[in-house]
N, C-alpha and C positions, 0 to 999 in steps of 0.2 A: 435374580440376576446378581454375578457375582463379580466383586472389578477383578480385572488383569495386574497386578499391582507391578510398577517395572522392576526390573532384574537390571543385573552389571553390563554384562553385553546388550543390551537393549541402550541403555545411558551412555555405553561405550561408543556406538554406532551413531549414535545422536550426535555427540561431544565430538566426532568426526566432522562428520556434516558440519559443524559447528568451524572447525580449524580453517575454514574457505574463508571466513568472514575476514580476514588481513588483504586477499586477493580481491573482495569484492568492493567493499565499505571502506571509506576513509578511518570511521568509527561508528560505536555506535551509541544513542541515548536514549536511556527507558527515563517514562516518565510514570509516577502512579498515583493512584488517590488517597491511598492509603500508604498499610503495608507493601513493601516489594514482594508482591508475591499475584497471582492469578486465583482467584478462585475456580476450584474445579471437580464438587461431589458427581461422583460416579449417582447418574447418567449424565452427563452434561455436553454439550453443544458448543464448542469455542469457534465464534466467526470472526474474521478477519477481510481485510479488502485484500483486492488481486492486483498489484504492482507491475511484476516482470518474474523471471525466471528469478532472480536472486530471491524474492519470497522463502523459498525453498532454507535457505542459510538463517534470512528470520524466522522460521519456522525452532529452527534447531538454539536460536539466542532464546526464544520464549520459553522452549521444555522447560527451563530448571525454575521457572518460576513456576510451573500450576502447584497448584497446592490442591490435595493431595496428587502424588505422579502417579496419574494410571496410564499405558497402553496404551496407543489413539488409534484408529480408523482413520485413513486422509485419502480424501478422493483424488486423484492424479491423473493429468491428462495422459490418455491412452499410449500415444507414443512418447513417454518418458519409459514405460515399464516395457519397452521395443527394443533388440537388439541396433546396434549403431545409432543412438538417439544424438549423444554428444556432436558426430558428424556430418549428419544431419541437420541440427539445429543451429552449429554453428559455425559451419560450412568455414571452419579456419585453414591456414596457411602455415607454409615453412613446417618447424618444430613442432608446434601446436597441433598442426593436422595429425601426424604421427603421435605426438600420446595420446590424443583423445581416439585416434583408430585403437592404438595399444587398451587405453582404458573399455573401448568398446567389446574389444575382442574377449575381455576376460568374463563378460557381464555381468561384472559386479556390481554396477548401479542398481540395474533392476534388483539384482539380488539381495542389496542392503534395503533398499526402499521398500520391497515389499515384508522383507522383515519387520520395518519398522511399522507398517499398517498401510502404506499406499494400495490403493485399489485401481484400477483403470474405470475410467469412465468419459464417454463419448461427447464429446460437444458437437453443436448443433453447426451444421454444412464443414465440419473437419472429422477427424476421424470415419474416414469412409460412409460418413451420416447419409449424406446425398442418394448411396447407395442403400441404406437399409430404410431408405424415404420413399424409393420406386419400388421398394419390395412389399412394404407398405410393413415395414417390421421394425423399424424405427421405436414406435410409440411402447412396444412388448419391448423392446431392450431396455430402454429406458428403466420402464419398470421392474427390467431383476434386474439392474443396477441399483437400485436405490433400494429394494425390495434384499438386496445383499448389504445396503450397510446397514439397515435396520437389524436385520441378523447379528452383524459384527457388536455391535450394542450391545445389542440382547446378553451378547457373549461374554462381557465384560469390558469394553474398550469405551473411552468417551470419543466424540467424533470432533473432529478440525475440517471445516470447511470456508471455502472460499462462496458467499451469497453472490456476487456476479457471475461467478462462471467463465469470466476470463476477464484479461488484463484490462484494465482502464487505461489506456493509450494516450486520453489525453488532458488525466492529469484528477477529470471528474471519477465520482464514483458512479459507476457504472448501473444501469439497470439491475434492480437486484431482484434476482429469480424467486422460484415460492419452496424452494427446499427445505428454509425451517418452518415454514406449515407443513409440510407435507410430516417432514420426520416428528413433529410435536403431533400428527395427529396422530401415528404407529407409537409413540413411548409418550405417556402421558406426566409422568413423572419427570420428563427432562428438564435438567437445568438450563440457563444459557450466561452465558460470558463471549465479551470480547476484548480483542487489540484492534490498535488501526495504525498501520504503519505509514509514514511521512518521508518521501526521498527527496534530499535536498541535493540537487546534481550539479549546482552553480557554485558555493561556497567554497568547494574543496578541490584539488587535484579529484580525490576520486571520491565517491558521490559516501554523503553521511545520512543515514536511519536514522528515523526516532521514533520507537517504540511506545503508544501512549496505549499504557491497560486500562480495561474500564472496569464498571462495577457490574456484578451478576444481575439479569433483569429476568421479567416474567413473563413470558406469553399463553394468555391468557388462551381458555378452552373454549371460548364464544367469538372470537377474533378470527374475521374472514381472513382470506390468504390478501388481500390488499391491503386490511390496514397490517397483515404481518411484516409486510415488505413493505410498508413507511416505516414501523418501527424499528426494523433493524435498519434499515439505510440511513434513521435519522442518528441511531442508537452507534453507528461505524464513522458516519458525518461530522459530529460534533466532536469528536474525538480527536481528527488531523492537527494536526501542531504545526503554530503560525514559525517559519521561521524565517534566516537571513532572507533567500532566494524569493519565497514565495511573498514578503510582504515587502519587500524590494519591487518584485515584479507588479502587486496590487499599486503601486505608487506612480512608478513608469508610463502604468496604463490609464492612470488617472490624469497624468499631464497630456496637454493638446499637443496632436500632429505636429512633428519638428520643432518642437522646444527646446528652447535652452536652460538649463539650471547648472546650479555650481554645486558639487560635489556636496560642500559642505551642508548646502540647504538640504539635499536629500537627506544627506543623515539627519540632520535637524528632522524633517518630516517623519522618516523612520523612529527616531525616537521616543517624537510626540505620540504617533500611532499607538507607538508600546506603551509607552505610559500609561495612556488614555484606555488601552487593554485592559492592563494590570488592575488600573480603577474601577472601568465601569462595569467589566467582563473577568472577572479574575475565575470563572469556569473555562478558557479559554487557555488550554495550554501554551506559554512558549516556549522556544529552543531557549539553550542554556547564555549561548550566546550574546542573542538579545536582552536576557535578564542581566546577565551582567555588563552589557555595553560593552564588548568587547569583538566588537565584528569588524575596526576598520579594514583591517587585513584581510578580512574575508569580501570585505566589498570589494577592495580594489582587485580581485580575484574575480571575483561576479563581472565587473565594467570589463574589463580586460577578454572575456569570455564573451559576453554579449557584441564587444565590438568585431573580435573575431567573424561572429557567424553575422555582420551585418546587422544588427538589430538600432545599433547606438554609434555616435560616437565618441569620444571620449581623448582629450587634446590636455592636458596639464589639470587645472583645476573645473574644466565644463563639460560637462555631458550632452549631447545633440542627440535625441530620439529623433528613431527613424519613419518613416511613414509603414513602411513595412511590419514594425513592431505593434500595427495596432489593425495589420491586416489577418484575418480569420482566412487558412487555408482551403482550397477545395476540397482537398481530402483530410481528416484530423487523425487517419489511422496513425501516424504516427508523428503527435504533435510536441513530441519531445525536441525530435531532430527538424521540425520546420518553424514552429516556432516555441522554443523553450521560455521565454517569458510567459505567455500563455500558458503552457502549461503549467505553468508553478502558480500562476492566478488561480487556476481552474482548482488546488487544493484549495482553498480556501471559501469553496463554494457554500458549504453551513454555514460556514462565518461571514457572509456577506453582508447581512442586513447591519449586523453589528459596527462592522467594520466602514463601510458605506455613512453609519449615525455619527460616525467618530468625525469621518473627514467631512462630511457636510459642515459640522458645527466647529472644524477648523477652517473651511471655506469661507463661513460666511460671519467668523469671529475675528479672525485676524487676515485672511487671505493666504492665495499660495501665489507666489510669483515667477514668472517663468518668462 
């Protein structure tokens, strides 16, 4: 097996994809443990968690880090690599509708992306699955789909994939499928690495990334397919980075139904929290931020947003939570837009126990008053 090693227009098409990121992201922040850089010998396996459609833009911020650059294989939901995806997907208005018809019409998306290594592949009750479910040809597709990117390998390409298999809506990471068992047990030699990407969608007009690379790990040749999937979910888990929104939001939710507090204690609390990180957890990434105490502006961005969408309220120097802000939706498919403090909870879900020992031994050291 020989790698793919990248070429100009290959980095070119990348670094496109890449120009989206001013339209999408506020900005964005890598964080590493090392070197800035990925590790990545040809064969190797890079997972990542499934966010939303912007993925795609962080996909194109990671390239210039792997080290060595080889070619990737990326498994892509089917109707991406579909004529009219853009209008489709996001059924826009005015202006908008007509370039993205224009961008459809030319199809060039599919055409860059499958240059770039995107495959199609089916997920389970979309992409007409339901239908190749009655036919009872589901399970055979499946299998030369995945039975094609082990080929792509073979060929020289390392692979990028997404362990859920689709977006985590609310905020958790998602059930994670057995696809790095499956591909460790077709190339035995594979490496693996990962990122874990963190969207903080409260802090900023428009929402801020933070890229946390991890270090290369093993999986092992005697390792069933369930401890494979603890290990990478624990391995993509620990990775999410605590920031403004999300340990803002772990705080909120810690105060009782309809409290009152004064702005100032929260930050006070928020600080403490970080401290108490930095000390006892300092494998715990933070935003930048928080390290340097420099977030009032972004909080008072955060209250200002929260009381918008009714979660809080927020009168000069007191904030009043809402009863609603600590009510769980019937439905969580999209618990960004019904309850966005939860959601931003829900990253920090590895970091609970930690976080959870922090404020117990503020609870019950000095108290929190509300």
């Amino acid at each position: 097996m020989k790698p793919k090693k990248h070429t100009i227009p290959y980095d070119f098409l990348i670094k496109l994809v890449s120009l989206a990121k001013g339209l999408v992201f506020h900005s964005i922040e890598e964080n590493f443990h090392e070197n800035e850089e990925l590790e990545s010998p040809y064969p190797t396996a890079l997972l990542c968690n499934h966010v939303s459609e912007a993925d795609v833009v962080s996909l194109s911020m990671v390239y210039p880090r792997l080290k060595p650059k080889i070619k990737m294989i990326i498994p892509a939901r089917e109707d991406i690599l579909l004529p009219g995806f853009l209008q489709k997907e996001f059924r826009a208005k005015g202006i908008l509708k007509w370039i993205f018809k224009f961008i459809d019409a030319t199809n060039i998306i599919p055409i860059l992306l499958r240059y770039i290594g995107a495959v199609p592949i089916k997920r389970p009750f979309r992409d007409n699955a339901r239908e190749l479910i009655k036919k009872g040809e589901l399970r055979d597709k499946v299998d030369s789909e995945w039975t094609d990117l082990v080929e792509h390998i073979r060929k020289g390409r390392n692979l990028f994939m997404f362990p859920e298999g689709t977006y985590n809506h609310d905020g958790f990471l998602n059930q994670v499928k057995r696809g790095a068992y499956y591909i460790k047990s077709k190339i035995d030699k594979l490496h693996f690495n990962s990122f874990t990407l963190t969207y903080d969608h409260l802090s900023y007009q428009k929402t801020k990334l933070y890229i946390k690379y991890g270090r290369p790990f093993e999986i092992q040749k005697d390792m069933s397919g369930d401890q494979v999937v603890k290990l990478v979910a624990e391995t993509l888990g620990k990775n999410y980075t605590v920031t403004i929104a999300n340990l803002t939001s772990f705080v909120l939710l810690k105060l009782e139904k309809e409290s009152k507090i004064k702005k100032q204690q929260l930050i006070d609390l928020i600080l403490h929290l970080k401290n108490q990180i930095e000390i006892k957890f300092p494998e715990i990434t933070l935003a930048s931020e928080l390290r340097k105490e420099v977030f009032h502006s972004q909080l008072e961005l955060v209250f200002a947003k929260l009381k918008k969408v009714n979660l809080i309220d927020w009168e000069e120097e007191t904030i009043r939570t809402k009863e609603i802000l600590h009510q769980i939706p019937k439905s969580i498919h999209n618990l960004k837009k019904s309850n966005i403090v939860l959601y931003h909870k829900n990253q920090l879900t590895s970091h609970f126990s930690k976080l959870e020992s922090i404020w117990n031994a503020m609870y019950l050291g000095k108290g929190v008053n509300t």
